[in-house]
Structure formats: structure tokens, C-alpha cells
C-alpha positions as CSV (number, residue, x, y, z in Angstrom):
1,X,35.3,3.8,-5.5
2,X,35.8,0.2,-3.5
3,X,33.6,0.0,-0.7
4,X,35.8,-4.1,0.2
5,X,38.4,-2.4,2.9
6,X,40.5,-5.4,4.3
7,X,37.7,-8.1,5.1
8,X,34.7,-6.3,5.2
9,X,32.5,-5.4,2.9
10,X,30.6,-1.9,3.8
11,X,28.4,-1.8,0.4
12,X,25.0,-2.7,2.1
13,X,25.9,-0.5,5.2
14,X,26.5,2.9,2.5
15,X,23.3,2.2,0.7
16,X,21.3,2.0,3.9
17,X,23.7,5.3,5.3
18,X,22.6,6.8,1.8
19,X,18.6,5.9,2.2
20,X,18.5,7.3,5.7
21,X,20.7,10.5,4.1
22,X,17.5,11.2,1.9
23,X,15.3,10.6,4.4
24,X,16.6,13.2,7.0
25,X,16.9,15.2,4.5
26,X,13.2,14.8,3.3
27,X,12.8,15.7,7.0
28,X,14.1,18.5,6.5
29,X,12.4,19.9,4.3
30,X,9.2,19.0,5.2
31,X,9.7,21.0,8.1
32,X,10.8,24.4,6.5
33,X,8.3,24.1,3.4
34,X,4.8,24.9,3.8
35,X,3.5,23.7,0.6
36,X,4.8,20.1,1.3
37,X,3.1,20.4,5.3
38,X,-0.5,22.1,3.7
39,X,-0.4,19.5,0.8
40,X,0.5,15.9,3.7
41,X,3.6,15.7,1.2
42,X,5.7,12.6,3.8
43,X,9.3,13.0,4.0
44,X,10.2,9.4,3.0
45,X,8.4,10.2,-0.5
46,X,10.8,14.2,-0.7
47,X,13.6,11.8,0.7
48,X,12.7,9.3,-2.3
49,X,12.7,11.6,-4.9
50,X,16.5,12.6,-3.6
51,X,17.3,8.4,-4.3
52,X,15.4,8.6,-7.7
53,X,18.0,11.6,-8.8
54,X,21.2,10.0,-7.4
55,X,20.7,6.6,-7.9
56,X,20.2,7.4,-11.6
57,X,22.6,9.8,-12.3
58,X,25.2,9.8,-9.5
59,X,25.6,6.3,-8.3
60,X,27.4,5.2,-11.4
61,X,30.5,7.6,-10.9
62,X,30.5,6.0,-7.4
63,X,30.7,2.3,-8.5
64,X,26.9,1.8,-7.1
65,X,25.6,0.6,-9.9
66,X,23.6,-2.2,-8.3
67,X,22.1,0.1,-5.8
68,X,18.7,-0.3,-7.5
69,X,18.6,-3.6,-7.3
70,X,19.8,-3.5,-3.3
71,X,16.8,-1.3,-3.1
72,X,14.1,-3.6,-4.9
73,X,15.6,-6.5,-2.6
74,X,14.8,-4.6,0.7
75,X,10.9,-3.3,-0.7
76,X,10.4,-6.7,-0.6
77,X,11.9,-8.1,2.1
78,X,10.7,-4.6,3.9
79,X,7.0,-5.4,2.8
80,X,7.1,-8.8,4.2
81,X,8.1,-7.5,7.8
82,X,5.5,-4.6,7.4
83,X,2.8,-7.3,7.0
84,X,4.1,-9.8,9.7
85,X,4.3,-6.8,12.3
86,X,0.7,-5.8,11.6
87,X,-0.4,-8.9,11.6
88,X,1.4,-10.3,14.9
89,X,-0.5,-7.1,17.1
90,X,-2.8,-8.5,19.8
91,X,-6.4,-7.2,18.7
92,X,-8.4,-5.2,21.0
93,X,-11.3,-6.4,22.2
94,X,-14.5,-4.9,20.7
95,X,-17.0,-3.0,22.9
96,X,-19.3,-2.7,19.9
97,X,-20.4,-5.3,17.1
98,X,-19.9,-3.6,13.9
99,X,-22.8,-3.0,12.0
100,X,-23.0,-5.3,8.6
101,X,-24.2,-2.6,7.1
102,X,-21.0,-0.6,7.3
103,X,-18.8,-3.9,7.4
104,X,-20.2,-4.6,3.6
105,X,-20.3,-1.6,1.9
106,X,-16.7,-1.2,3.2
107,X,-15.8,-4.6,1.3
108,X,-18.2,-3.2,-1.7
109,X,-16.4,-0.1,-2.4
110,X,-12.7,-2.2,-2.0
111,X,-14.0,-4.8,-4.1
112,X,-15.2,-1.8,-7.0
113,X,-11.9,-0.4,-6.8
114,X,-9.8,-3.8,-7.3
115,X,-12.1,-4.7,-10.0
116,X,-12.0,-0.8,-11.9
117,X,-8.5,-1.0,-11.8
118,X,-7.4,-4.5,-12.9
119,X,-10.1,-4.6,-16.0
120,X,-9.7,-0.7,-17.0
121,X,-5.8,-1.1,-16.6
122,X,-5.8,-4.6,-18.6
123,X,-8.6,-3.6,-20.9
124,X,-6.3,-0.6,-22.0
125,X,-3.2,-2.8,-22.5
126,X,-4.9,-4.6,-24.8
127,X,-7.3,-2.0,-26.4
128,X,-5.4,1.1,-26.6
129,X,-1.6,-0.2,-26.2
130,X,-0.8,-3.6,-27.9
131,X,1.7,-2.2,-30.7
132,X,3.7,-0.8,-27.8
133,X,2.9,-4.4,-25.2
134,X,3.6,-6.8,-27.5
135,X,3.1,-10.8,-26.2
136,X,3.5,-10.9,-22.3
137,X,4.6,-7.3,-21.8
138,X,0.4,-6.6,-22.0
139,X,0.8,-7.3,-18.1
140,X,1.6,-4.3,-17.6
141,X,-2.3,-2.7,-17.6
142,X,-2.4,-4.4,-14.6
143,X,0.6,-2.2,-12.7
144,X,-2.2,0.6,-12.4
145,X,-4.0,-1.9,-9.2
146,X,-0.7,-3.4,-8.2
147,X,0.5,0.9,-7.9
148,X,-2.5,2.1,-7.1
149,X,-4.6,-0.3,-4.9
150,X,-1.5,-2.3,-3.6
151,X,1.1,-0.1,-2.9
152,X,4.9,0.1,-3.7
153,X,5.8,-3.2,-2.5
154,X,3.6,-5.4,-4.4
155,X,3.8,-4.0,-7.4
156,X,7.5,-4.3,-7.3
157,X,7.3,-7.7,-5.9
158,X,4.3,-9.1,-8.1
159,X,5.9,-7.3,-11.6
160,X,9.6,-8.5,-10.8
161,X,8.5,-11.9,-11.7
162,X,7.7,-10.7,-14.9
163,X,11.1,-10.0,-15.8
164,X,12.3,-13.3,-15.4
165,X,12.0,-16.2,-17.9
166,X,9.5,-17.3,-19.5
167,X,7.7,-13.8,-19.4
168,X,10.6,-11.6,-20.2
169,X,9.0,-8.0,-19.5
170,X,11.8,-5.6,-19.4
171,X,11.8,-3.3,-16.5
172,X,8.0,-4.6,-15.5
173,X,8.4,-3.8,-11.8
174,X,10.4,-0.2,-12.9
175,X,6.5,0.6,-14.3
176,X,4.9,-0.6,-11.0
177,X,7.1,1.4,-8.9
178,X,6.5,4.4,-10.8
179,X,2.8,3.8,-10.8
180,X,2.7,3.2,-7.3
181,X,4.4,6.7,-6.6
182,X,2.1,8.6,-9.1
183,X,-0.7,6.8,-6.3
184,X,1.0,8.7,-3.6
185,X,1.6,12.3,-5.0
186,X,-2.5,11.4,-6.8
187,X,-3.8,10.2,-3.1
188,X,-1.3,13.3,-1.0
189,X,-2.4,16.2,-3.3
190,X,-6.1,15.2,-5.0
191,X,-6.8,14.4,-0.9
192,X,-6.1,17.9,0.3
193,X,-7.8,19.5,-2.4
194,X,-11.1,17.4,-1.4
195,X,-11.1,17.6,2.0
196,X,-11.1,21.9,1.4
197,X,-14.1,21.3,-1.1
198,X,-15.7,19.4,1.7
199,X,-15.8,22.2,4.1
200,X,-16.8,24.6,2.0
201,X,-19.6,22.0,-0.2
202,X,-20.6,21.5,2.4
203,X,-19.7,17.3,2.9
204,X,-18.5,17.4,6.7
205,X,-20.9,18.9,9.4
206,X,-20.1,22.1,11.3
207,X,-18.4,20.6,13.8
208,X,-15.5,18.5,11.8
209,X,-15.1,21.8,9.7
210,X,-14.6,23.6,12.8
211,X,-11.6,21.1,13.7
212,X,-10.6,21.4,10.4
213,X,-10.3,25.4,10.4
214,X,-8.1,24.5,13.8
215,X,-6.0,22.4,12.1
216,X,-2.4,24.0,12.9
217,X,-0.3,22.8,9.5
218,X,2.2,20.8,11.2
219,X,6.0,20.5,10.0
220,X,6.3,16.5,11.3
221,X,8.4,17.5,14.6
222,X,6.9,18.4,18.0
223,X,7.7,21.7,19.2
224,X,10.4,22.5,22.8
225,X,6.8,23.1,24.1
226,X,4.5,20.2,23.1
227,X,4.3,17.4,25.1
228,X,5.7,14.2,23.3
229,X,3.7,10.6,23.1
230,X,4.7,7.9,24.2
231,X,5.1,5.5,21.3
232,X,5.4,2.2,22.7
233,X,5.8,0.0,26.5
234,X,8.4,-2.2,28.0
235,X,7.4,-5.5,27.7
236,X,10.7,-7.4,29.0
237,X,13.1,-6.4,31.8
238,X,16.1,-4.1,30.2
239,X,18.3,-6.6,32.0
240,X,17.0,-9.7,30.0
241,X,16.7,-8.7,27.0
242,X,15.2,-5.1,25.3
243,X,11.8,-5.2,24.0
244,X,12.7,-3.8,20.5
245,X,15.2,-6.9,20.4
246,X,12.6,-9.1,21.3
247,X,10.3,-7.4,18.5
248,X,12.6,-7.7,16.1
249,X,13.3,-11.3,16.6
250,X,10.2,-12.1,16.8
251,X,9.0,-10.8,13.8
252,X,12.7,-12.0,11.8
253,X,11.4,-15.3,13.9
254,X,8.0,-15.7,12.1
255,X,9.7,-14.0,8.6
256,X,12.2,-17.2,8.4
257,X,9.2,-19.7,9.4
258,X,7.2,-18.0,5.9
259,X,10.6,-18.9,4.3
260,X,10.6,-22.1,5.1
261,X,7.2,-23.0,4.2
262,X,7.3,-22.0,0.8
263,X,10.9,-23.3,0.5
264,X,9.1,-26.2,1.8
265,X,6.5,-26.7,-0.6
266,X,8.7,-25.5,-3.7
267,X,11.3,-28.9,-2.8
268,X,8.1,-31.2,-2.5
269,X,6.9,-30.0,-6.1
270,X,9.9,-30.0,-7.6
271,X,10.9,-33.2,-6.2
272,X,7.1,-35.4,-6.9
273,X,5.0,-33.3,-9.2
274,X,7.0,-30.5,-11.1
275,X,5.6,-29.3,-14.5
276,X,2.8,-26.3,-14.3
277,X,2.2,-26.9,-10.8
278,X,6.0,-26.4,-9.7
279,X,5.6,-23.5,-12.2
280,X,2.9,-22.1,-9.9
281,X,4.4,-22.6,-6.3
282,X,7.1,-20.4,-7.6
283,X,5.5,-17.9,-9.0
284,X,4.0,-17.5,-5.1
285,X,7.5,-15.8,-4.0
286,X,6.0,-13.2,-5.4
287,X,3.0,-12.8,-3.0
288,X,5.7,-13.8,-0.5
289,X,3.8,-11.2,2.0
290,X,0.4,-12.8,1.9
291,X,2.3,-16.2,3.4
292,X,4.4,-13.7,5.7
293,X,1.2,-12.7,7.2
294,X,-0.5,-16.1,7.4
295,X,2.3,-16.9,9.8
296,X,2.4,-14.3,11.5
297,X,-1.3,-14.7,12.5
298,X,-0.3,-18.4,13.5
299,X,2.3,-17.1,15.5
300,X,0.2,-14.4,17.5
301,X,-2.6,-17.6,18.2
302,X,-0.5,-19.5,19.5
303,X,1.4,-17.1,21.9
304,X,-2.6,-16.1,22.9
305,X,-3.4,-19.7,23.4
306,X,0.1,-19.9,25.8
307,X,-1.1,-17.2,27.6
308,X,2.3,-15.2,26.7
309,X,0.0,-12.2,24.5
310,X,1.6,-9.7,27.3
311,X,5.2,-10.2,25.4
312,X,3.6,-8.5,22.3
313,X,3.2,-4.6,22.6
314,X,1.6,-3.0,19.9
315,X,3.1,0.3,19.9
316,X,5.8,-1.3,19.5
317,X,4.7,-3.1,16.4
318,X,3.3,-0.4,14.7
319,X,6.9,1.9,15.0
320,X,8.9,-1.1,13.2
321,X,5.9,-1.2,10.8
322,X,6.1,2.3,10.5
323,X,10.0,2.4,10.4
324,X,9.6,-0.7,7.3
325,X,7.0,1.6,5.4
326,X,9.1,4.8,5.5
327,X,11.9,2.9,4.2
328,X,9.6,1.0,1.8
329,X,8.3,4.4,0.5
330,X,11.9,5.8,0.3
331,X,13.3,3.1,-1.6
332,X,10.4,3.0,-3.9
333,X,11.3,6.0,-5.7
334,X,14.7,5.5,-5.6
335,X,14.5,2.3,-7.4
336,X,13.1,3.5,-10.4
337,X,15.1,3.7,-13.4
338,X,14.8,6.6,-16.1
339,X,14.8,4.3,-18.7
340,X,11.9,2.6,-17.8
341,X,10.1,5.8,-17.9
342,X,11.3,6.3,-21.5
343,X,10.5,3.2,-22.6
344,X,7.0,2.8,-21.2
345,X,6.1,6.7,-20.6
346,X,2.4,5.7,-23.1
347,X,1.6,3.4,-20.8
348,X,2.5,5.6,-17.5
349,X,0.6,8.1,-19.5
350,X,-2.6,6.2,-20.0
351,X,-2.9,3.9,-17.0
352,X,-2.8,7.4,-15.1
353,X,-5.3,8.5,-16.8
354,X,-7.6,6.0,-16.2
355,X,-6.6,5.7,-12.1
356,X,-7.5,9.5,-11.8
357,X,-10.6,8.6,-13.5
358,X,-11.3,6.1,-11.4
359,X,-10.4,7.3,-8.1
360,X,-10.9,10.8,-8.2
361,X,-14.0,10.8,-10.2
362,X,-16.3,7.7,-9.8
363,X,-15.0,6.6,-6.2
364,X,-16.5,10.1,-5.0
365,X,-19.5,9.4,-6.9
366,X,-20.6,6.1,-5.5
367,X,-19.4,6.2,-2.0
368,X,-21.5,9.2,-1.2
369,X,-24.2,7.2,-1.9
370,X,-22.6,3.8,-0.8
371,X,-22.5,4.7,2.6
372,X,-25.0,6.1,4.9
373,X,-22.8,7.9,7.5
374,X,-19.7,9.8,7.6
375,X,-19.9,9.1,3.8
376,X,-16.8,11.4,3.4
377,X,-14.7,10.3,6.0
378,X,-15.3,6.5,4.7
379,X,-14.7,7.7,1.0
380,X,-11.0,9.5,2.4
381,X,-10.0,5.8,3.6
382,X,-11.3,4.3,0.1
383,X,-9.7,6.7,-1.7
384,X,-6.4,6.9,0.0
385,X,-5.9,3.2,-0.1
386,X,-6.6,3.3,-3.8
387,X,-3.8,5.6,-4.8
388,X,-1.1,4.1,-2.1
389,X,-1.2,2.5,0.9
390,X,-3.2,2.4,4.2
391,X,-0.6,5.0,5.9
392,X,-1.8,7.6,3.2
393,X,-5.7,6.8,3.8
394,X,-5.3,7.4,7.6
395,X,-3.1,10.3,7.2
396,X,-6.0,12.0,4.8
397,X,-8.7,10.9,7.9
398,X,-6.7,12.3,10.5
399,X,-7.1,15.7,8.7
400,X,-10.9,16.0,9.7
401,X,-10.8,13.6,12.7
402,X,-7.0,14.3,14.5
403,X,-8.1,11.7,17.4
404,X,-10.3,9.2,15.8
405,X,-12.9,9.5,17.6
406,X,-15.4,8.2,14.4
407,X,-15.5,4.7,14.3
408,X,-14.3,4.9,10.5
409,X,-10.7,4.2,10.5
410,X,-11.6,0.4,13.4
411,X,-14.5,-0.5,11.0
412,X,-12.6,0.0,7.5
413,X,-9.9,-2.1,9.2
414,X,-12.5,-4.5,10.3
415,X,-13.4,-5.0,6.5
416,X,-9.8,-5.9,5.2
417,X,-10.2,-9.7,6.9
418,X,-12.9,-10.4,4.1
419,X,-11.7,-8.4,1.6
420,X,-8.2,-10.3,1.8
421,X,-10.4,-13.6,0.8
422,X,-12.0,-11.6,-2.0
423,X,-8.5,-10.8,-3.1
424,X,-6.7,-13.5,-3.3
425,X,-8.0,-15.2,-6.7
426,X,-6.1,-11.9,-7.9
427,X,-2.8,-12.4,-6.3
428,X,-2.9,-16.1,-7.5
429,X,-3.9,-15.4,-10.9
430,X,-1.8,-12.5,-11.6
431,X,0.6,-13.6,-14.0
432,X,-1.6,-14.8,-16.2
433,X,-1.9,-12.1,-18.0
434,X,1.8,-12.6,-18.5
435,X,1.2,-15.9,-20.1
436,X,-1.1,-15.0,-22.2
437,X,-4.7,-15.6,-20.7
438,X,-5.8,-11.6,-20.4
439,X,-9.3,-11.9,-21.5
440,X,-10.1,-14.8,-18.8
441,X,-8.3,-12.8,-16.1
442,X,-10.1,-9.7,-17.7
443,X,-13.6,-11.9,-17.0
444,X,-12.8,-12.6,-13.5
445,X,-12.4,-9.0,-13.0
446,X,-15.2,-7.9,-14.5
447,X,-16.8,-10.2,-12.4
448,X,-15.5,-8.1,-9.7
449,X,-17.5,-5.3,-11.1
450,X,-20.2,-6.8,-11.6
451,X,-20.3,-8.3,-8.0
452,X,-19.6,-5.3,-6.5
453,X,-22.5,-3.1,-8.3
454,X,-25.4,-5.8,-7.3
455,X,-24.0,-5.3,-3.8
456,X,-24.4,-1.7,-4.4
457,X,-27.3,-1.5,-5.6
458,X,-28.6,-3.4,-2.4
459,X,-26.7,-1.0,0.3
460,X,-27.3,2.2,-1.1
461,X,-31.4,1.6,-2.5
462,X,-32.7,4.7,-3.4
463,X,-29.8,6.9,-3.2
464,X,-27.8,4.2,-6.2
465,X,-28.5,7.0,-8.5
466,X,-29.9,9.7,-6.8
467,X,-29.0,13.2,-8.3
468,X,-26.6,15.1,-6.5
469,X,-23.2,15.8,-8.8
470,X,-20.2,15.2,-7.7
471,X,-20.9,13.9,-4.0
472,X,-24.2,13.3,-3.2
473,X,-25.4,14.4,0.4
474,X,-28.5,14.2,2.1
475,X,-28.7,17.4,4.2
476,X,-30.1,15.1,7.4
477,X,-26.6,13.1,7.2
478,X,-23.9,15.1,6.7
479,X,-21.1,14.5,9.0
């Protein structure tokens, strides 16, 4: 089929006409399935699993061969916008200093779960899979923290440069993808489960499991009879100019200025130093996002320091936010290829293995004694950001606290800021492995570990190793 018709060229427009196809009709079936409500299933990730089917069996026949690679292209564009619209909301001012306390074993428990994943996932590579990862294709153990920990979007962004010469990984960010969506059906389903074991173990207090046996199982649409929220404010005059519009071009504003900068740097290199370092700056379009967000926060200072915060509505940041991660999630799926799977279902196999492990077994163990107040609540937002993405983690809180009203979800976001620093030896190292230099990457990770266990061994004090199975709770705490 030609999609060229006189002088225009509708191929982008039917691929994004085809993702939004899948996603109403994920909708859909949200709505009219009650497994998919009672189990927090989202629609963009139903919707995705649609892509997955046609775009590897159906698109061909249609002449949309390249539709995966349309769809790896706008993850990562998508991801960048996703981070430059949270990072351009105006922050509320706190009523409350956050305890360090809280603040640090926050960071602890990230920093555990960023150092399990990169050592375990690379440790296996080398250990248990290097007749099947030959050379540079050993990168791949580290797919289960780019999936698992990062989200869809990074692991395809941060694995597609593996493909590339000189590192030649076939279908490396095909592996991430799929890890990342094993994270979200890991985090959706594993989360229910736990949170039903809570209330009846006893983890929550009476009055969250009380909210929780309330819980009407929703089908993702209000009903004729429920009032609807308001989701966002005018912040311009209709007349001028619509606030969306100015949103977006804001946002597309600050997206081009990250564009520039690295484009920037990369000419200077290239022009003056070249050689490993050049090698370096452009191995940093990969991380693209982390420079989106810089800018974004530069932009969002210095409207603040003009006075002109008022233009920036928040709502109205967090629907296009929202609108990039439903897409994100969407086109995850839909961009992985079967043969990938085939080629590297061992791997898939084992790095799953070790993230269940990991998140469903020893984050539960150590949180419950990490933290000294709504320890489950805190360990839902560890453990849904460790098998997907932030959106999952508050989805799995807002089971037990609809309104948050705990101060869980403002103080876990409160600890990104300095986990961000932590993390960023990690996003600038990660293709070493690629080149060959797993162990040392391996020891920095460990070092991760290590860090993060002497920190827990100084939050939690007598309750490091205090016996309790599966989720240790004191009976005077439980909440």
C-alpha cells in the first residue's frame, strides 16, 4: 500500500492513527474486563500488546515495515518531553521540612535497587551467559536496570547505541524494551497481590485496610453520575493564544535548546579535541533526557526569576506528561521485534529471574525494616519504580491511599533530586560494558551495594536483621 498521495506524505500521520487505534482500544477493554481493572492492568500497556501483534505480523503486508523504527524514534523523543514537562512544573512550597531520616532511606533503598540490578544483571552476563554474549553483546545484563529501574524509554534509548558501530549488538534496545515491559506486567500484577497480603498480614493498619475493602474496582472512565476533575487552568487569554499551545511550545521551546547544546558540544569536540573524548559526547545522545531536563529546570529558574511562574500551570504539565507516557508505554510494546525474543529469550529468561528476585523478594525484606513508618506504603513506591516507571509506583500507592493524604508519594519525590546525582556515574558509564570494561563497571556497582548497606545498617539499627519473614512489622508501627 502507498501511503505518498500527490504531495503528501501521510506515513507518520497512519502510524500515530494506528498507536492511538490500540490505545482506545486498550480502553476498551479495560473497561469491560475485570481481571485487567482488579489487577491495575493500564490500557496503553493492553493497547501495546495490540502494536506488538500487528506490527510484527501485519505491518509487512501493509508496506509498514519501518513502523518499529517510527516507534523507537518517538520513545525517545517522547521520553525527552516527559522529562522536560516534569521538570518545567513550578514546585509547591513546603509547609513541612522533610525529615532526613525519611529523605535518606528513600535514596538508600533507590540506591540498593540501581546497584542489585546493574551488578546481578551484569554479573549474570558474564557468569551464567557468555557463550550466548559473546564480546560487547555482554551489555546486555545490564537491560534488567535500564527495564526494570529506568523504564521503557531509557532502556531503548541507552541500548540503541549499542547497535551502532563500534559495539554492534544486534537488537540490544529490542531486549531492553522487552525487559522494561516484563517490569510493568512484574510491578501491575506482583503489586496487587501484595497489597491483598498486606491487609490480611496484617502490614497496613485498620484504617488503610478499611479504604482498601472500599475500594470500588474502577474501569478507567467516570460514570454519567460522578462528578469529573478538573485537570488543568487557563493560564493565557483564549484570544491570545491557548494554554495547551503555549505548553507545548514551551516545552518543544526548551526540547530544541537541549538540542542545541549537545549539538553544540559534539561540533566543538569534533572540531578541537576528537578522539575518545568526541567518542564520549556522542555516546550522551543517548541520555539525551538527563540534558532535556537540565534545561528544562534552567528554563523554569529563569521564568521564576522574571516573575512570569503564573504562565506555567501544572496540571497542565502533568496531562502532556501523562499524554507522552501513555504513548511511551504504548509504543514500547509495539516496538519489540519477535526475533529479538528468539534470539535472546536465555537472557530474557535469566535477567527475569534475577529482577523478581530482587524486587519481589529482598526489596520487601529490607524496606520493612529500612523505614520506620508507613514501611509498606514506602516499599509500594520502591517497588513500583523498580519494575517500570514512577506512573506504576503511584498507581500501586493510590490503592491504599486514593487521596494522598500520607506524606509518602511528596517525600519519595523529594528523594529523586539526590538520587539523580548518585545516578549519573551510571548513565555516563553505561557503555562500557559494551567496550569491554564489565568488571570495572561491575566494581562501581558493587560499590553501590556496598554503599547502600552501610547506610542501612545506620537507618534501620536494630531492626537491620530483626526476625520477622517476609515483611518485618513492629506491631506499634503498622500503618
Amino acid at each position: 500500500m502507498n501511503y505518498i498521495h500527490s504531495a503528501h506524505d501521510f506515513t507518520i500521520v497512519i502510524h500515530l492513527c494506528i498507536i492511538s487505534c490500540a490505545l482506545l482500544l486498550g480502553s476498551t477493554l479495560r473497561s469491560k474486563v475485570h481481571f485487567l481493572q482488579k489487577y491495575l492492568i493500564p490500557a496503553p500497556m493492553i493497547g501495546g500488546l495490540f502494536l506488538f501483534i500487528f506490527y510484527n505480523y501485519f505491518s509487512p503486508w501493509l508496506n509498514l515495515e519501518t513502523g518499529t523504527f517510527f516507534l523507537e524514534e518517538l520513545m525517545f523523543h517522547l521520553l525527552n518531553i516527559s522529562f522536560i514537562a516534569m521538570q518545567l512544573r513550578i514546585p509547591a512550597k513546603k509547609e513541612k521540612q522533610q525529615r532526613k531520616g525519611t529523605l535518606w532511606a528513600n535514596v538508600t533503598a533507590l540506591l540498593a535497587e540501581y546497584g542489585l540490578q546493574c551488578t546481578f544483571g551484569l554479573l549474570a552476563a558474564v557468569l551464567l551467559l557468555k557463550a550466548i554474549l559473546p564480546g560487547s553483546a555482554v551489555a546486555l545484563g545490564l537491560t534488567l536496570c535500564l527495564g526494570f529501574e529506568l523504564g521503557p524509554g531509557q532502556a531503548e534509548s541507552m541500548a540503541k547505541v549499542w547497535e551502532g558501530a563500534p559495539y554492534n549488538v544486534a537488537n540490544a534496545s529490542d531486549v531492553g524494551l522487552t525487559m522494561a515491559a516484563i517490569g510493568f506486567v512484574i510491578g501491575s500484577v506482583v503489586g496487587v497481590v501484595l497489597i491483598n497480603r498486606a491487609a490480611k498480614k496484617g502490614w497496613l493498619s485498620a484504617e488503610y485496610v478499611e479504604k482498601l475493602r472500599n475500594r470500588k474496582v474502577g474501569n478507567g472512565f467516570f460514570t454519567r453520575k460522578e462528578d469529573r476533575v478538573a485537570s488543568s487552568y487557563q493560564t493565557t487569554a483564549s484570544e491570545s493564544m491557548d494554554t495547551f499551545t503555549l505548553h507545548i511550545a514551551l516545552i518543544l521551546f526548551t526540547y530544541l535548546l537541549s538540542f542545541l547544546i549537545l549539538a553544540g558540544i559534539e561540533w566543538i569536540v569534533a572540531r578541537f579535541i576528537g578522539g575518545k573524548v568526541l567518542e564520549a559526547i556522542v555516546g550522551l545522545w543517548g541520555i539525551n533526557f538527563v540534558v532535556s531536563m537540565l534545561c528544562a529546570i534552567l528554563v523554569r529558574k529563569v521564568l521564576i526569576a522574571a516573575h512570569a511562574e503564573h504562565v506555567i500551570d501544572n496540571q497542565t504539565c502533568n496531562r502532556i506528561d501523562g499524554i507522552a507516557v501513555d504513548f511511551t508505554v504504548a509504543a514500547c510494546l509495539g516496538a519489540i521485534e519477535v526475533a529479538a525474543i528468539r534470539q535472546y529469550w536465555p537472557v530474557i529468561l535469566v535477567l527475569t529471574v534475577i529482577g523478581i528476585a530482587i524486587t519481589c523478594f529482598l526489596t520487601p525484606w529490607f524496606c520493612s525494616r529500612l523505614f520506620k513508618d508507613y514501611s509498606f506504603m514506602r516499599f509500594l513506591m520502591i517497588f513500583g519504580t523498580a519494575n517500570g516507571t514512577l506512573p506504576t509506583a503511584l498507581s500501586l500507592l493510590r490503592v491504599v491511599d486514593p487521596d494522598f493524604e500520607t506524606p509518602v508519594a511528596q517525600e519519595y519525590a523529594n528523594s529523586t533530586g539526590i538520587m539523580f546525582i548518585f545516578a549519573l556515574p551510571i548513565l555516563a558509564l553505561v557503555n562500557w560494558p559494551a567496550k569491554g570494561n564489565v568488571w570495572p563497571f561491575i566494581a562501581i556497582t558493587g560499590a553501590y551495594v556496598l554503599i547502600s548497606f552501610v547506610l542501612y545498617l545506620k537507618l534501620a539499627g536494630k531492626r537491620a536483621f530483626a526476625k520477622g519473614g517476609y515483611f518485618y512489622m513492629e506491631s506499634e508501627a503498622k500503618n
